[in-house]
N, C-alpha and C positions, 0 to 999 in steps of 0.2 A: 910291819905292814904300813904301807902309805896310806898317810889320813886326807881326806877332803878339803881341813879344816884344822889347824894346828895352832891355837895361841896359849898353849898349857905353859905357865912358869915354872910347874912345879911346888911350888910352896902357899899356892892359895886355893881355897874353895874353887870349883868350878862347875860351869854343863859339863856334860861329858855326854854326847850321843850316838848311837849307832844308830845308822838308817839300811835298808833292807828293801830293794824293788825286785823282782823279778815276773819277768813277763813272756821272755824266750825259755822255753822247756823242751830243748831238744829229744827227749825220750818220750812226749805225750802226742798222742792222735794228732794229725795233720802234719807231723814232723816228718821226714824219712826213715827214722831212727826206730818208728815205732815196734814195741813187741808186744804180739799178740797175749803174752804172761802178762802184759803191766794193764791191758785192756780188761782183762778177765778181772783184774783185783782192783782196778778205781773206776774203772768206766771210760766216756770217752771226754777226757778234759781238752779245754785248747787251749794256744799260746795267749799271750795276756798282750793290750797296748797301755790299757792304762797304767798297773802297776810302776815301771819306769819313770814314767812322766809323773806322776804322783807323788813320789820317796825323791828326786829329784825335787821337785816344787817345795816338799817341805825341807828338804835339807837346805835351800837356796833363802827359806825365808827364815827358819832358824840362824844361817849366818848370818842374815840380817837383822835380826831384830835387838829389843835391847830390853833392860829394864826388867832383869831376871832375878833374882836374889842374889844368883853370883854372873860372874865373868864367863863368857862361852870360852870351854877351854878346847874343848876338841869336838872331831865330825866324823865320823868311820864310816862312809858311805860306799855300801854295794851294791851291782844294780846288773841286770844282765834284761837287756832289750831284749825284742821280738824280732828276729833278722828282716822283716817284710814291712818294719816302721821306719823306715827310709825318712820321715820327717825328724827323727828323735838321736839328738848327739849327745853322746857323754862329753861329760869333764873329764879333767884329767885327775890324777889321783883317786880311782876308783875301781875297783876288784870286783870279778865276775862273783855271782851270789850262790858261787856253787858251797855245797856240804863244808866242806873242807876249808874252805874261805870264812864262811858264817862262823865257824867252830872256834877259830883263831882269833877271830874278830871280835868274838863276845867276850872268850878268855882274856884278850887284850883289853879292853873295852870292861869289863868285869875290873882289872887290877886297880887300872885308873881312876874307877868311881868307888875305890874299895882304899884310895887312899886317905880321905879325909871325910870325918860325918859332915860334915858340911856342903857336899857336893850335892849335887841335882844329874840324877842320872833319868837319860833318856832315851827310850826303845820304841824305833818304828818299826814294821813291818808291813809289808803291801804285795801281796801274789796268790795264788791258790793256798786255799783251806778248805780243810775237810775234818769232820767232830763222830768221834767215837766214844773211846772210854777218856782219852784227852782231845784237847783239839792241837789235829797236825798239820805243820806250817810247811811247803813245798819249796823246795830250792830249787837252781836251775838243774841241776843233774838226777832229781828226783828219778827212779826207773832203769838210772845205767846201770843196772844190778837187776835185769827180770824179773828172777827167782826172789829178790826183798826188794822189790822198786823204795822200800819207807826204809831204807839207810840213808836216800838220799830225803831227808824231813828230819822234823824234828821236832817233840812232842812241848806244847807255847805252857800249858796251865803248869806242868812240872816246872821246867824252865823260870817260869814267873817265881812258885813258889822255895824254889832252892835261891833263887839272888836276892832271896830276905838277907841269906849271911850278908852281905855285903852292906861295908859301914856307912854309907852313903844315905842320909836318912830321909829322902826325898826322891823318892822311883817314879817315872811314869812311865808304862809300859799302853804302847799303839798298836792295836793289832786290825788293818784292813783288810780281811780277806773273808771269805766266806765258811760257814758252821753247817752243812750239807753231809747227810752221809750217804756215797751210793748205796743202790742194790749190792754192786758187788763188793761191797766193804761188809755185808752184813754175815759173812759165813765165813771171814779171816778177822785176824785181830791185828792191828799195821804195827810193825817192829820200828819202833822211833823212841829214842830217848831223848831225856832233857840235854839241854845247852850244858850245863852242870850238874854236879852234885850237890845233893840237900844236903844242910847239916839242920839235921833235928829238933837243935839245943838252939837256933838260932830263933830270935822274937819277930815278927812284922815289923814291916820300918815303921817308922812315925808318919810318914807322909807319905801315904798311896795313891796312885791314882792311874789307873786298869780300863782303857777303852777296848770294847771290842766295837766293829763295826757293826756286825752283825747278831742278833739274838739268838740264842740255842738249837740249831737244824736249820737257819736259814739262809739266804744270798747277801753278800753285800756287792753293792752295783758301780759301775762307773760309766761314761759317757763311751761310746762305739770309738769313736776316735776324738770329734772337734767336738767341745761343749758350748752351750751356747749362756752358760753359765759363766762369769768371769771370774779370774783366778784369781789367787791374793799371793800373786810375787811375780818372779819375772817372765814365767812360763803361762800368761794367762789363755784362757780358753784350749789349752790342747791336751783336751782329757784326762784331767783330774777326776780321780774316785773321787764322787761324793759325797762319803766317809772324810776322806781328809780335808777337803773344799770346809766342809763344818768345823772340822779338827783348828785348823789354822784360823777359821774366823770366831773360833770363842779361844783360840788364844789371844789372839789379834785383842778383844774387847767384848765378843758378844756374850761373852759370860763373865765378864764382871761386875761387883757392886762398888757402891761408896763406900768406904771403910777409911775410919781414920783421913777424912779431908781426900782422898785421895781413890782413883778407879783403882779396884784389886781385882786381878781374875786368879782366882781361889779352886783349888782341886773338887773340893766340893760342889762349888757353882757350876764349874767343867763339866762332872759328872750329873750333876742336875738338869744342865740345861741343853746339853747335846744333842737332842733329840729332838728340840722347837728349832734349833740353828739348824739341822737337817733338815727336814722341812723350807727352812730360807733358801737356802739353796736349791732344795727342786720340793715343792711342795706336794705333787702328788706320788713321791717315792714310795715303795713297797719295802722298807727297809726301817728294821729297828736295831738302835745300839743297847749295846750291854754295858753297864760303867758302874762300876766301885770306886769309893773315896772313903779314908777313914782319918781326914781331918780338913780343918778349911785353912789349911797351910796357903798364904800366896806364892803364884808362878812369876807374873809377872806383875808390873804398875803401869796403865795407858793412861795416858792424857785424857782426851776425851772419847769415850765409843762410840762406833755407829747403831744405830734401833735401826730394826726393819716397824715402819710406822702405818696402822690403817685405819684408817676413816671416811664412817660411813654415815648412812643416814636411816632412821628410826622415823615412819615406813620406809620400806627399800624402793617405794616408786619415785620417792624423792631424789633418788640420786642421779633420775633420769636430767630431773629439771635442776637442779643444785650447782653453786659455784663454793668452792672450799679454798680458805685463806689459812693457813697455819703461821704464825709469828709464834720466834724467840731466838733463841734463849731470854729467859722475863726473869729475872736479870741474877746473876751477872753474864758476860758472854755479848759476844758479837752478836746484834741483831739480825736476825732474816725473816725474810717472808717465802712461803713457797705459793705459788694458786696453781688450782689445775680443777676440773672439771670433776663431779663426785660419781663414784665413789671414789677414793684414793687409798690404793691399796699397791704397795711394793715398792716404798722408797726409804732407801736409807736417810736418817739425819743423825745429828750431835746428839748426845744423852744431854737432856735438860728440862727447862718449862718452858712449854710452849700453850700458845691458845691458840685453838680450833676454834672457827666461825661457818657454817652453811648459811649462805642468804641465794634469797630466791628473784626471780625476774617479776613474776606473778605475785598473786597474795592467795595462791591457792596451800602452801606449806608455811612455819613457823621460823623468821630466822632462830637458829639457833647458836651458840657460845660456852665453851668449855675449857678451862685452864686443864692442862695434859702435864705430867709429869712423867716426862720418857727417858726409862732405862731398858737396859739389855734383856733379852735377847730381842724382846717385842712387844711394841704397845699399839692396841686394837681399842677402839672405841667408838660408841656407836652414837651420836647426836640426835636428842630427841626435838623431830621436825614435826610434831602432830599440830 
């Protein structure tokens, strides 16, 4: 199968990723294709825009990025648009996300991260889900079989847990889609198996790390179409899940610590902090992740990360009247100043030490003064102006 992404030598450690969009489902409600049997057993799903655009964005910033443990070796990117997203072009070297496609792809994909313990294997997924006795992940042909629409899926927690065999001791496994079960899921049991076969005898790898987007029964969201959110690669603002929008900015840095002289974003931290970097991204979402890490293996090394940084003022009437000056990095680092009128709430800066100052025009509040030590994902601090 043609890969996205090809720099595998063969004889060393590497990424190894498969990516996974689907957003066109020609057998699901609003299609022409529809049958009345696939309505009856899942309900009435629709076609997806962001999916595409999302598993695109992250495969575009995976081949970009650096500073992995190993070398990005390959990219097996699937993706089957929405026929009616007229704004959204494939690359080339990229295979429709049907059943049959996914099956090959993982097997292939499986081999290569299964040649060396040393590899970093990497699984996205982004399209309809739905949780039953597993949760099942929808391809684009899901339903072309009426009578078992779930030949076309495929069941993610078995899947997960059979690709422990594989020697690769460093999995991270993305899953953006939604954990919903309909009504009419509640009186069939959905015929989906795993990617592979388990082998039994086989241990957890060493380095896990298991995002779902969404928490047990519920939605994970994306923007209608244009986000007003900005994106972190080349596709920015055009409807990125804000699942992944998070995903890439605590790879990026927003979940890293100091470790060793040096920023490390750590599978642990990933998993820890997922969930405040959701929120940066759209703060009043209805949307919770699910995330396992069973070591604080680092992903990658950044230079410096961005804080999402707030401050405020201690009464909150102060912030009417208040001027806010932030200075640093105090030291080492480029010096800056930022000012802007208080509160100040929702600007990214460099991880470091800065001082906070509120001074007032009047002498009705207290200036106040605060040495800040800001790391990831967010530093909130409140100035006492009494």
């Amino acid at each position: 199968m043609p890969l996205f992404h090809d720099d595998y030598r063969g004889k060393q450690p590497s990424v190894h990723a498969l990516i996974i969009g689907v957003g066109g489902y020609a057998h699901l409600p609003g299609n022409g294709a529809l049958k009345v049997k696939i309505h009856k057993q899942v309900g009435r799903l629709q076609p997806l825009i962001s999916p595409p655009r999302s598993a695109l964005e992250f495969a575009e910033w995976l081949k970009n990025s650096t500073d992995w443990p190993q070398p990005l070796g390959t990219i097996d990117l699937l993706i089957s648009p929405e026929p009616s997203d007229s704004g959204f072009t494939l690359p080339g070297n990229v295979l429709q996300a049907t059943i049959s496609n996914i099956r090959q792809a993982f097997s292939d994909w499986l081999d290569r991260c299964d040649r060396d313990r040393d590899n970093v294997a990497v699984f996205y997924f982004c399209g309809h889900g739905m949780e039953k006795a597993d949760h099942y992940l929808l391809a684009e042909d899901f339903g072309a079989n009426p009578n078992d629409p779930w030949l076309g899926s495929f069941a993610f927690n078995q899947t997960r847990e059979a690709f422990h065999k594989c020697k690769a001791k460093t999995q991270c496994f993305f899953v953006d889609a939604c954990r919903q079960i309909t009504p009419e899921m509640l009186s069939i049991e959905p015929n989906a198996s795993a990617l592979t076969s388990r082998d039994w005898t086989a241990k957890d790898c060493l380095n896990d790390l298991t995002l779902k987007a969404a928490a047990g029964k519920e939605q994970a969201f994306g923007p209608k179409l244009i986000s007003k959110t900005p994106g972190f690669g080349p596709n920015k603002a055009l409807g990125i899940a804000y699942f992944t929008q998070a995903l890439i900015r605590s790879l990026d840095g927003a979940a890293a610590i100091w470790q060793g002289k040096k920023w490390q974003v750590q599978t642990s931290q990933v998993a820890a902090s997922i969930n405040k970097v959701l929120r940066l991204v759209k703060k009043t979402l209805a949307q919770r992740c699910e995330a396992t890490a069973n070591s604080n293996a680092w992903l990658r090394i950044v230079s410096t990360p961005k804080v999402r940084i707030e401050v405020s003022c201690d009464p909150e009437d102060a912030d009417k009247h208040a001027s806010l000056l932030c200075s640093g990095p105090l030291p080492p680092g480029r010096p800056v100043q930022y000012t802007k009128p208080s509160p100040w709430r929702g600007d990214d800066v460099e991880a470091g030490t800065y001082q906070a100052q509120a001074s007032f025009a009047g002498n009705q509040y207290t200036h106040a003064m605060e040495n800040l030590m800001v790391t990831p994902p967010l530093h909130s601090t409140l100035l006492d102006c009494k």
